[in-house]
C-alpha positions as CSV (number, residue, x, y, z in Angstrom):
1,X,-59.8,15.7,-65.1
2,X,-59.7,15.9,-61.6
3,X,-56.5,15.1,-59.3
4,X,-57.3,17.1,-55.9
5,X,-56.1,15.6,-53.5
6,X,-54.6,16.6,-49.9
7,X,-51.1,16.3,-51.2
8,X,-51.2,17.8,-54.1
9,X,-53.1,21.1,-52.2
10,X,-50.5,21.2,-49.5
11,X,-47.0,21.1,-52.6
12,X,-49.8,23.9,-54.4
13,X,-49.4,26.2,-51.6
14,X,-45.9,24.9,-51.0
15,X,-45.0,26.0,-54.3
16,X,-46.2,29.4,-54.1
17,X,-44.7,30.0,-50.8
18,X,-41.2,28.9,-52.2
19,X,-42.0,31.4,-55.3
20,X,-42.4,33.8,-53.3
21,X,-39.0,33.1,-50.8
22,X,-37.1,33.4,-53.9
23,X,-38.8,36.4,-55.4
24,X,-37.5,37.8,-52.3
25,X,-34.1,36.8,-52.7
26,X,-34.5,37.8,-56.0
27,X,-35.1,41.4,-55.0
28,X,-32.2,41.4,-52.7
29,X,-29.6,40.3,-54.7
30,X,-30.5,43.1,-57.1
31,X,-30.2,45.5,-54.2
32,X,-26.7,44.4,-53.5
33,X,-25.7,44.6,-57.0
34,X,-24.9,40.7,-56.9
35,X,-25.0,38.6,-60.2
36,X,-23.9,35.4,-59.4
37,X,-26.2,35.3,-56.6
38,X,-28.8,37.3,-59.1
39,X,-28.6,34.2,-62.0
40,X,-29.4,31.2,-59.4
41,X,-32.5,33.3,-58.2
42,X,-33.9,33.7,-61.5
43,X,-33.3,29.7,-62.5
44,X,-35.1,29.1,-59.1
45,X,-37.7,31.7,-59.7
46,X,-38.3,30.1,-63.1
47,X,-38.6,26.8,-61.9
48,X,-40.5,27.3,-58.8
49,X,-43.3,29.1,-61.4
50,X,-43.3,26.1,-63.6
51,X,-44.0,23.4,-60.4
52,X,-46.7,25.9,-59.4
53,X,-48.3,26.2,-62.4
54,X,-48.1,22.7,-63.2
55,X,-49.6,21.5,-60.0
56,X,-52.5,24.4,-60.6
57,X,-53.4,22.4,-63.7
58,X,-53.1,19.0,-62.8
59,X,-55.0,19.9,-59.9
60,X,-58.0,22.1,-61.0
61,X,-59.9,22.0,-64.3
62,X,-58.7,24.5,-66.1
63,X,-58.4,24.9,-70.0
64,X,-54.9,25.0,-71.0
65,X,-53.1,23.6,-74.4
66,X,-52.7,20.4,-75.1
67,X,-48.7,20.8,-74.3
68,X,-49.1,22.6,-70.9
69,X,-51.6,19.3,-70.2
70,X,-49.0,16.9,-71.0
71,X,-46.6,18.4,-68.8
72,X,-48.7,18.6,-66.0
73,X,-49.5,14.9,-66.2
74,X,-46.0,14.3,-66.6
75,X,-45.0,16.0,-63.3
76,X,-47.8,14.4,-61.4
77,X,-47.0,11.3,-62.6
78,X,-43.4,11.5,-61.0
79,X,-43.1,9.3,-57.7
80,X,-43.2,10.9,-54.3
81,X,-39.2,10.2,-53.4
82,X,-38.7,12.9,-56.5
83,X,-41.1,15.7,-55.4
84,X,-40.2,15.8,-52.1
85,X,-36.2,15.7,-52.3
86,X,-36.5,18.4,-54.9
87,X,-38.6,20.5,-52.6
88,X,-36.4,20.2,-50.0
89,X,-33.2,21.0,-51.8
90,X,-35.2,23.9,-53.4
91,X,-36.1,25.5,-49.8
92,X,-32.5,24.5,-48.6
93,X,-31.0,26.7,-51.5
94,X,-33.6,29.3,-51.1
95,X,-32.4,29.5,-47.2
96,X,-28.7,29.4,-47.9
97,X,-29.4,32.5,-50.1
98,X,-31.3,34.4,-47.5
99,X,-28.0,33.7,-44.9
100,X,-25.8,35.2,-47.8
101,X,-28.1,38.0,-47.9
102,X,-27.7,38.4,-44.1
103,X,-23.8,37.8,-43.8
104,X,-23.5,40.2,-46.8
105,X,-25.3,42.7,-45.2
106,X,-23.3,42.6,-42.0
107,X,-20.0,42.7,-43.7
108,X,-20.6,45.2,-46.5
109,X,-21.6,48.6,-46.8
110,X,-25.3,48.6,-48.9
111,X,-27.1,51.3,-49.9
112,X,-29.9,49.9,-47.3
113,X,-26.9,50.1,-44.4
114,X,-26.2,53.4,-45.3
115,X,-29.6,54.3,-44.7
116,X,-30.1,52.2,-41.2
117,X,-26.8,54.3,-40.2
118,X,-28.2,57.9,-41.0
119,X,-31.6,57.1,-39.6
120,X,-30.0,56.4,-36.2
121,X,-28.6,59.4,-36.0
122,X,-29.8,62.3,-34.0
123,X,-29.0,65.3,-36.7
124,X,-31.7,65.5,-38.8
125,X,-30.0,65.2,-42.9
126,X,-31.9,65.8,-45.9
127,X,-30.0,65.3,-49.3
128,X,-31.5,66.5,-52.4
129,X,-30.4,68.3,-56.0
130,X,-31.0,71.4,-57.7
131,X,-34.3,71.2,-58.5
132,X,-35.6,69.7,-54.9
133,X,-35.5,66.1,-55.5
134,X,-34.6,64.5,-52.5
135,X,-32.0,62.1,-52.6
136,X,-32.0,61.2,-48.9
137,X,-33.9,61.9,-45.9
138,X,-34.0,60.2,-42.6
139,X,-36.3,60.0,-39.7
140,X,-34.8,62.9,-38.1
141,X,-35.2,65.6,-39.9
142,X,-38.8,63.8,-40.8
143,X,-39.5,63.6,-37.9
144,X,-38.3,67.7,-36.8
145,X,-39.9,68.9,-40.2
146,X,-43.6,67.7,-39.6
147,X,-43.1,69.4,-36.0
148,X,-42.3,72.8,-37.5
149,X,-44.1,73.0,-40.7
150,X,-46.9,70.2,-40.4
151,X,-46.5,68.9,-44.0
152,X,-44.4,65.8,-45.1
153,X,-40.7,66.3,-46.9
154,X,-41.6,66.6,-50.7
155,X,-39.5,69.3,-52.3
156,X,-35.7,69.6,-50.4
157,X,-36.1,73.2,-52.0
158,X,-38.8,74.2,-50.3
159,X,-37.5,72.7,-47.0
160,X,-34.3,75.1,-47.0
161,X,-36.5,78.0,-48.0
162,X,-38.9,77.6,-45.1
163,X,-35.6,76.8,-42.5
164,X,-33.7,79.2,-43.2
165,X,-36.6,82.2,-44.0
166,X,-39.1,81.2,-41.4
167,X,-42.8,80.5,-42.1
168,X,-43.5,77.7,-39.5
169,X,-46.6,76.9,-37.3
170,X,-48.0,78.8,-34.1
171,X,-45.3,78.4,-31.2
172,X,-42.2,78.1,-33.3
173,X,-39.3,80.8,-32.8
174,X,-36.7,81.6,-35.3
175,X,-33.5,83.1,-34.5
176,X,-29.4,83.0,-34.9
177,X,-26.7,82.4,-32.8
178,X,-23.3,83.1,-34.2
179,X,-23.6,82.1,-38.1
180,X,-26.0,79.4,-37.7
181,X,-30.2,79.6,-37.2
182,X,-31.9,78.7,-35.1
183,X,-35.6,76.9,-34.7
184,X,-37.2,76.7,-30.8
185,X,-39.8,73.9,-31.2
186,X,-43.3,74.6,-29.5
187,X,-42.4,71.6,-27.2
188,X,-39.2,73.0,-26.0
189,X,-36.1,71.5,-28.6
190,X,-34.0,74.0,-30.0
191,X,-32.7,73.2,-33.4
192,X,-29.6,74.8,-34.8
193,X,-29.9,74.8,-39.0
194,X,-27.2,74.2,-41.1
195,X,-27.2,74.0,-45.5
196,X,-24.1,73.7,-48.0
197,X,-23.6,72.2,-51.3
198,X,-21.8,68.6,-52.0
199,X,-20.2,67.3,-54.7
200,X,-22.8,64.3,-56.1
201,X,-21.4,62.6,-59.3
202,X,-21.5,65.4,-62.2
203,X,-23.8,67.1,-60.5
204,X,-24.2,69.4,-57.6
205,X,-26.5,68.4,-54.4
206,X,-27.2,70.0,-51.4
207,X,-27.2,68.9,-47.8
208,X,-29.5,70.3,-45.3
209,X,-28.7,69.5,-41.0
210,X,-30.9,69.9,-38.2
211,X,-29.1,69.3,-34.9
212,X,-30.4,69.3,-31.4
213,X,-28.5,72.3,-29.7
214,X,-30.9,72.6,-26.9
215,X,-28.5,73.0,-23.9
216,X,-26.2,75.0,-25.7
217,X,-28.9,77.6,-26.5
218,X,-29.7,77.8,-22.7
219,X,-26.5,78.1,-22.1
220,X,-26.0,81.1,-24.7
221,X,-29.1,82.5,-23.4
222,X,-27.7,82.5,-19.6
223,X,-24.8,83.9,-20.7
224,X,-26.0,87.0,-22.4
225,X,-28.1,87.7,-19.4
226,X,-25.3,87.4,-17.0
227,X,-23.3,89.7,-19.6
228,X,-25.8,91.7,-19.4
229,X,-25.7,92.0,-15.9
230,X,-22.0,92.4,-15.4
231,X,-22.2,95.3,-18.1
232,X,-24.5,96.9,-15.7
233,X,-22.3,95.9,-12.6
234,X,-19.2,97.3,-14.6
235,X,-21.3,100.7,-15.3
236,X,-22.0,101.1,-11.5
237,X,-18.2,100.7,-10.4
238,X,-16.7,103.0,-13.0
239,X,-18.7,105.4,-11.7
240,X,-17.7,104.1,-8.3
241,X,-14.1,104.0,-8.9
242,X,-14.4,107.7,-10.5
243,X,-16.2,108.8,-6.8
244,X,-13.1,107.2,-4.9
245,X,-10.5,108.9,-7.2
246,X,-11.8,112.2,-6.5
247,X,-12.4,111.6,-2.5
248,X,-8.8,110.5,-2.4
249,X,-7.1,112.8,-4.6
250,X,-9.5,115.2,-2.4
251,X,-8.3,113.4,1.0
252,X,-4.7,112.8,-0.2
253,X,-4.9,116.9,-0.8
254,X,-5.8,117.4,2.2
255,X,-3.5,116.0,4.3
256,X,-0.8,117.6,2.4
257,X,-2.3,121.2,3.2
258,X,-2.5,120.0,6.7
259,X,1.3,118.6,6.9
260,X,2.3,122.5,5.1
261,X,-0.1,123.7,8.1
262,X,2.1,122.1,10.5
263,X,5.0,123.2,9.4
264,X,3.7,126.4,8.8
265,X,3.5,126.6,12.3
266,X,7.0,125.5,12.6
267,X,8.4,128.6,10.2
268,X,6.6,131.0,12.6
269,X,9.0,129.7,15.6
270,X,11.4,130.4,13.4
271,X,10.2,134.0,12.6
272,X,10.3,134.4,16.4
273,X,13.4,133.4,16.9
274,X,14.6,135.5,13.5
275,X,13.3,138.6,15.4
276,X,13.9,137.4,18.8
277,X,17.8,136.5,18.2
278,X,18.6,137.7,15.0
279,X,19.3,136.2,11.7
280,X,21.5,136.2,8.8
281,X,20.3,137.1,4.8
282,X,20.7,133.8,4.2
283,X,17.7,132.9,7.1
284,X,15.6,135.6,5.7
285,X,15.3,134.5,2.4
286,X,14.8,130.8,3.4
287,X,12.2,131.8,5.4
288,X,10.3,134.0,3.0
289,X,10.8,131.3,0.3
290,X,9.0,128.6,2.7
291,X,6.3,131.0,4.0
292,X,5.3,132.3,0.2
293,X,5.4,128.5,-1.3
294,X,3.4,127.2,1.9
295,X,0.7,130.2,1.6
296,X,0.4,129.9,-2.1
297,X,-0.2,126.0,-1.4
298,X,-2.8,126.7,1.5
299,X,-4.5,129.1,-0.6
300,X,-5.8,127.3,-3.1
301,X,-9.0,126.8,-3.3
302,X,-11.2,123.4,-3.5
303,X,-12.3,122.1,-6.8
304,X,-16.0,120.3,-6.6
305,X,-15.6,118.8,-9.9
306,X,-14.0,115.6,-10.8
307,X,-10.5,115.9,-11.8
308,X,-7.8,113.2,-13.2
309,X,-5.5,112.7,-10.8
310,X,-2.6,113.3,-12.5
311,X,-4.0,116.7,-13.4
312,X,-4.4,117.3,-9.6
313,X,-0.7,116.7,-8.6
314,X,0.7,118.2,-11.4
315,X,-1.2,121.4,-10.8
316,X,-0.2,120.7,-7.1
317,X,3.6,120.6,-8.0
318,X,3.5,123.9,-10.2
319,X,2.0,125.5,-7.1
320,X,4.1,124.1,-4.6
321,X,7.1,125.1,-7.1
322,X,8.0,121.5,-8.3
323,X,8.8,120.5,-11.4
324,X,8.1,117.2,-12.9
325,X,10.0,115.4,-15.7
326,X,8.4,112.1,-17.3
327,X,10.0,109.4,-19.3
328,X,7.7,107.5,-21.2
329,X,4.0,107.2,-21.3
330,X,2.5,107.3,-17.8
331,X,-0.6,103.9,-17.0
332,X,-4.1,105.5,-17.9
333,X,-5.8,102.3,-16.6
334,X,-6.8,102.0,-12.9
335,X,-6.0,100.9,-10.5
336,X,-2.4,101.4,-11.4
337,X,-3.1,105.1,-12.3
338,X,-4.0,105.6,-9.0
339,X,-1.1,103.6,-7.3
340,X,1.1,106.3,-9.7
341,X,-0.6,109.4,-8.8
342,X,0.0,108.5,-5.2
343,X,3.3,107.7,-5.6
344,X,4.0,111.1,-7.2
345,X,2.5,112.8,-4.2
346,X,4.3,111.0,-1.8
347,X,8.0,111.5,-3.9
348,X,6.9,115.2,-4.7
349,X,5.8,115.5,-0.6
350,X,9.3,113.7,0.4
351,X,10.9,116.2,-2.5
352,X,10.3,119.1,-0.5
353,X,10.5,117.7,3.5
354,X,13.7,115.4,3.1
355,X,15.3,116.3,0.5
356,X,15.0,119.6,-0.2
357,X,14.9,119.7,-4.2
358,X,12.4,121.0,-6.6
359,X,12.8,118.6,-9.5
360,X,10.8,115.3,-9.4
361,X,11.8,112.7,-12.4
362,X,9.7,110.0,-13.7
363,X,10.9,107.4,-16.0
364,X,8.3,104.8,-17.6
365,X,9.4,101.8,-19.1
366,X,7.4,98.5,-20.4
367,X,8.6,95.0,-19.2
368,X,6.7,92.0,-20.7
369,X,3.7,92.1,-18.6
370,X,4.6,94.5,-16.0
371,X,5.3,98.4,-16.2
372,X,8.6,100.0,-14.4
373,X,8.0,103.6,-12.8
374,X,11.0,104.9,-11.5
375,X,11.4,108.2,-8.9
376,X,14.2,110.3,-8.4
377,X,15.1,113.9,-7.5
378,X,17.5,116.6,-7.6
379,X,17.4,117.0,-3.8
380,X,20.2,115.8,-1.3
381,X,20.4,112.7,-0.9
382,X,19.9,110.6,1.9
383,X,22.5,109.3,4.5
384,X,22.6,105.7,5.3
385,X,19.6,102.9,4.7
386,X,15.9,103.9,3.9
387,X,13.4,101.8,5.3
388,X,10.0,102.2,3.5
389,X,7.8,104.0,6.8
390,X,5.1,106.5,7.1
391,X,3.6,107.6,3.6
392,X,6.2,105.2,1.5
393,X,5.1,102.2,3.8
394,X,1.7,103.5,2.8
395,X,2.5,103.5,-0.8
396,X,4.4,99.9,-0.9
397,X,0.9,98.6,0.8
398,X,-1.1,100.0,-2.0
399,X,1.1,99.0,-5.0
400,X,1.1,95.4,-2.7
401,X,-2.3,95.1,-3.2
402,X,-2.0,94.7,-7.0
403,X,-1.3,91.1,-8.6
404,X,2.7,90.8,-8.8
405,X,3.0,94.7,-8.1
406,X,5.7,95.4,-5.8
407,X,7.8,98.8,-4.4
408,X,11.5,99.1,-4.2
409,X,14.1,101.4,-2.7
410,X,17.4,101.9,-3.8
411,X,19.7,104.7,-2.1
412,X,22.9,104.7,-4.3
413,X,24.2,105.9,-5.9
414,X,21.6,107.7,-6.0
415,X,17.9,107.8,-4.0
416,X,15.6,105.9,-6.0
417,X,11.8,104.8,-5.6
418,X,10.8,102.1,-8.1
419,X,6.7,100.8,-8.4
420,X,6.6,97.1,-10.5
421,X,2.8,97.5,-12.0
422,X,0.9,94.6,-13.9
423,X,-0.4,96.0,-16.9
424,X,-3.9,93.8,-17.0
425,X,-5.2,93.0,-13.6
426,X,-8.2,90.8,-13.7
427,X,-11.8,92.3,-14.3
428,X,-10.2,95.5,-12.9
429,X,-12.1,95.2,-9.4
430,X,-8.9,96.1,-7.9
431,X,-9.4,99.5,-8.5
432,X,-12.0,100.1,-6.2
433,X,-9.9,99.0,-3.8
434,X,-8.2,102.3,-2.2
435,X,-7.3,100.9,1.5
């Protein structure tokens, strides 16, 4: 028996085309976990075999039971207005499935979407469990793992062992930054590594993350050079600063022994006339007290090595006969130490010109973010308004020159010289700054 004919070859391969449409759909509704959908498929799939296999043996000789023939002849022998309907309502329902398919697929969240989500990402993510199995992978890390190691992903194990020990191909640095490591790729991408644990079902898995951190490790990089370079910078002006201390403490010392010159020269006159015109007691011992604290001043000698200025003045007070009284802790941090140590000169100086005392008080107190230093003395005070000229106008400049820092006066009731300091002034350049 022999029923070839163009019609019956064209539903043959029509048949087989429609067995496989709904094996397909088959598969998918498995993968979305649908069993409506799931049931219809399997009738189909049943069915569609049958026509095919029925056609194949009405078609071609082929030796079959006597049932299977019967069938077969039965099929064939069905008019045209059957086969063709029923084909067409077969491929309709076949197609109606694969738009379900689609629509689902857009409007739920599949295992398959899950995976067309983390594959789109630019961290590399590799799931797996205890013993290496990987759960998860996408192209990613794939993709960064073959450029580091040269092998495929097999054990997710193995894959944390060799990211986070080292072991890679020629050209590949290793390397941390913070808590995390840190892969350079022999093209160029730097790759910060991540792993931790994450609860799966019953069990535990693990997550591994490769992510891109390319510009942030220049950044880092450009950083620690330029820190580097600044700790250098910071070396050279400390050891700046500590030159300018000692040339002004020097210079500042300096002009004091020449101001005691000068009036050195004006307690001879006054010898002169002592002899000249006579004098009372009372002119002879305030001229021998002045000569021996002036001499004993002039007489020291110089000191070539570097001295804290707070050292040098009060060494300079106990010569000159001053003494000095302090409330408090006095700054250590420049450049405010140095705006105080000049401000003790110049209230210790204007001690003994103006006011004729020998007691010089300092009181410290903190304020927020400023420190209070307050002057006073046990000399006489003065008559009328003090305007800030000479060595205080000096002094008010210096302390000006600090951010916020300001110097008051206050004449009652009693002769006061007040310094507002910041106790932080930025990067501390300031301090070179000795104008």
């Amino acid at each position: 028996m022999n029923g070839f004919s163009v019609f019956w070859l064209c539903m043959g391969v029509y048949s087989f085309v429609l067995f496989c449409m709904v094996l397909g759909s088959l598969v998918l509704s498995i993968r979305q976990r649908r069993p409506v959908l799931l049931l219809f498929d399997a009738v189909l799939l049943v069915l569609t075999y049958l026509v095919n296999q029925c056609i194949c043996i009405y078609t071609w000789p082929v030796r079959v039971g006597q049932w299977a023939l019967n069938v077969s002849l039965w099929f064939a022998a069905l008019p045209a207005w059957i086969h063709l309907p029923a084909a067409a309502a077969v491929t309709a329902a076949v197609l109606l499935f694969y738009r379900s398919h689609r629509h689902y697929e857009r409007t739920h969240i599949t295992a398959m979407s899950v995976k067309e989500a983390v594959d789109s990402l630019p961290t590399g993510i590799c799931v797996y469990l205890d013993g290496g199995s990987i759960l998860m992978i996408n192209r990613a890390m794939e993709t960064f793992w073959q450029r580091v190691s040269g092998e495929a992903p097999v054990s997710g194990e193995r894959m944390r062992q060799r990211l986070l020990q080292g072991g890679f191909l020629p050209g590949t640095e290793t390397g941390r930054i913070g808590g995390t490591s840190v892969v350079k790729t022999p093209e160029g991408p730097v790759f910060g590594l991540t792993a931790e644990e994450i609860p799966y079902g019953n069990r535990a898995a693990r997550i591994l993350r490769a992510t891109e951190i390319t510009e942030l490790y220049e950044k880092t990089r450009r950083l620690r050079d330029m820190q580097k370079t600044l700790t250098d910078l910071n070396g050279r002006l400390t050891a700046y600063n500590a030159e300018i201390v000692t040339l002004t403490a020097e210079t500042e010392l300096l002009d004091a022994r020449m101001r005691l010159h000068d009036e050195m020269g004006a307690d001879l006159l006054r010898i002169k006339s002592y002899i000249l015109n006579g004098g009372t007691e009372k002119d002879r011992a305030e001229i021998e007290a002045r000569l021996k604290r002036n001499v004993t001043f002039l007489l020291t000698g110089q000191n070539s090595v570097v001295r804290d200025e707070y050292e040098l003045m009060f060494e300079t007070a106990e010569k000159l006969g001053i003494e000095i009284l302090i409330s408090g802790k006095l700054p250590r941090t420049e450049p405010q130490k140095h705006a105080v140590a000049a401000a003790i000169h110049e209230c210790m100086t204007n001690t003994l010109r103006h006011a004729g005392g020998d007691r010089l008080e300092i009181a410290v107190e903190e304020k927020d973010a400023f420190t209070e230093v307050r002057f006073t003395n046990n000399g006489k005070q003065p008559e009328g308004e003090v305007r800030a000229h000479g060595g205080l106008a000096s002094l008010g400049a210096l302390v000006g020159k600090l951010p916020g820092g300001r110097m008051e006066i206050a004449v009652s009731p009693r002769f006061v010289v007040k310094l507002l300091l910041p106790k932080e002034v930025p990067d501390g350049l300031q301090s070179v700054d000795r104008g």
